[in-house]
TORLOTOR-32509 format. One record per residue (C-alpha): residue number from 0; x, y, z. Coordinates in nm, 3 decimals. Layout:
zalo:NUM; x:X; y:Y; z:Z
...
//
This chain:
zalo:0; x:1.692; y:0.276; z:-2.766
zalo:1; x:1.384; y:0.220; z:-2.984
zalo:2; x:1.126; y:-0.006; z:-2.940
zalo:3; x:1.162; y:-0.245; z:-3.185
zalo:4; x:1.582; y:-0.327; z:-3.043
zalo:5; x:1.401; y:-0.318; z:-2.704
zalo:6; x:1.149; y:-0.588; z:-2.821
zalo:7; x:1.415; y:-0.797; z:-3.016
zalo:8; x:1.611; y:-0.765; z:-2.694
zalo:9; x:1.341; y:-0.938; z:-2.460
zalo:10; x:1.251; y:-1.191; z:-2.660
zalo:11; x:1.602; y:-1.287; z:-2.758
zalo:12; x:1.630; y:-1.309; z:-2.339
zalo:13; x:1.284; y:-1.527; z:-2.319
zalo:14; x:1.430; y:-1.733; z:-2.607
zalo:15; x:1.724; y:-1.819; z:-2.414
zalo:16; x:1.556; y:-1.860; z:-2.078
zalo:17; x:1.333; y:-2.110; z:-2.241
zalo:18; x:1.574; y:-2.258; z:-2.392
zalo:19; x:1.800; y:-2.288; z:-2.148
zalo:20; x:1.535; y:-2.436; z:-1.913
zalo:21; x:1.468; y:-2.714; z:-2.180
zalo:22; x:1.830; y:-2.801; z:-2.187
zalo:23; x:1.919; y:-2.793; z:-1.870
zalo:24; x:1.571; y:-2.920; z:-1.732
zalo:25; x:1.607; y:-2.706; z:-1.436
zalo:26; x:1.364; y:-2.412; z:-1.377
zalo:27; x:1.389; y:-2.144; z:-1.110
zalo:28; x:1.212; y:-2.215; z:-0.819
zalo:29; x:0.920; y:-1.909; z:-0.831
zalo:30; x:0.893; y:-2.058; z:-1.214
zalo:31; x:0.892; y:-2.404; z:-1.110
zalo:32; x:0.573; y:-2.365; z:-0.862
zalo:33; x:0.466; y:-2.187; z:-1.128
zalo:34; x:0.416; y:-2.494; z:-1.372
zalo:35; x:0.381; y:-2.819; z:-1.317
zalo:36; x:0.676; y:-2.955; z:-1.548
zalo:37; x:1.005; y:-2.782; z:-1.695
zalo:38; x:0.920; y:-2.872; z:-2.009
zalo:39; x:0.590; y:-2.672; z:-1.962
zalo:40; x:0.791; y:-2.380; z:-1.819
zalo:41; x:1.073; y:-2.392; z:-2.118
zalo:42; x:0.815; y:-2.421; z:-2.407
zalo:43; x:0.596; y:-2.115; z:-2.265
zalo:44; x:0.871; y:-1.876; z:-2.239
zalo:45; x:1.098; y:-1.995; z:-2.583
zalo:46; x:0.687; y:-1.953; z:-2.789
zalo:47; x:0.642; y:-1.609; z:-2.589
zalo:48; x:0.993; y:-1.502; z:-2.706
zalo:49; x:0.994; y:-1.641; z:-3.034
zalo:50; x:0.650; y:-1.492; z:-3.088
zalo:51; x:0.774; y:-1.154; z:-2.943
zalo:52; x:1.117; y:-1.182; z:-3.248
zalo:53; x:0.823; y:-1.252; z:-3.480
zalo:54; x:0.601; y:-0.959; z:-3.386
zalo:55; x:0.863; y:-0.706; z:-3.370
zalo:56; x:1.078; y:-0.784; z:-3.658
zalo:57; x:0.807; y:-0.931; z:-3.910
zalo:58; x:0.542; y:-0.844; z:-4.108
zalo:59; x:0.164; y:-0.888; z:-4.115
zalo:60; x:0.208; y:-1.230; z:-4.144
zalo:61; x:0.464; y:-1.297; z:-3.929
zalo:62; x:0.230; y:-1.085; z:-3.660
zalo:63; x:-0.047; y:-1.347; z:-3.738
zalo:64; x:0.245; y:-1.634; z:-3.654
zalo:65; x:0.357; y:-1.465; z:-3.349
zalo:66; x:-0.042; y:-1.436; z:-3.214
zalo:67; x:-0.059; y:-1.823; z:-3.318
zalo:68; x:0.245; y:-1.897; z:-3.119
zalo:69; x:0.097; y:-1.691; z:-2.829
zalo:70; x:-0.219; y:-1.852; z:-2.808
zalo:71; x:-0.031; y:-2.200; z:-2.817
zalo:72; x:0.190; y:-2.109; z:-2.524
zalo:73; x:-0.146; y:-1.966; z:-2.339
zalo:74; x:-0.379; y:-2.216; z:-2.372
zalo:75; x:-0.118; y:-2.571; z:-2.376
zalo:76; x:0.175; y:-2.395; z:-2.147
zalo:77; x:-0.023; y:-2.164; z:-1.913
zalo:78; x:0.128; y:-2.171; z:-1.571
zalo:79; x:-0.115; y:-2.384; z:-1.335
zalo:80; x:0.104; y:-2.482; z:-1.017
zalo:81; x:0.222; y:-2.793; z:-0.910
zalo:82; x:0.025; y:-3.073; z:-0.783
zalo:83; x:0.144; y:-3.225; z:-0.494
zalo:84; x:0.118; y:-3.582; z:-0.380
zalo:85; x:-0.057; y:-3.480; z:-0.029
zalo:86; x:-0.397; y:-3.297; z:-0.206
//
């Protein structure tokens, strides 16, 4: 299998799993202590896969996209935990 199908692949899957978390707004639990909303969770993994479709299948200036999208998802997304009422 070469690397770009592989690539395509996995972010297809983080599209969906983002996706699908934004939908649904349920997360996994290990996900969901990892963030403190859904919506944070759904929006990091659908930019990480979208960005990931981008890298693989574009061009120069898709790559430049992708790293924008990456850097969004990082620095507005980033997991963080929950807080909890008690702390």
């Amino acid at each position: 299998m070469g690397v770009a199908v592989l690539g395509g692949l996995l972010g297809a899957a983080l599209v969906a799993f983002g996706a699908r978390m934004l939908i649904l707004r349920r997360a996994p639990a290990l996900i969901g202590r990892s963030f403190r909303t859904v919506r944070e969770a759904g929006c990091y993994h659908l930019l990480f896969g979208v960005a990931l479709l981008l890298f693989v299948f574009g061009g120069t200036a898709a790559s430049l996209v992708a790293v924008a999208l990456v850097g969004v998802a990082v620095l507005r997304f980033r997991p963080r935990g929950r807080k909890h009422d008690d702390e």
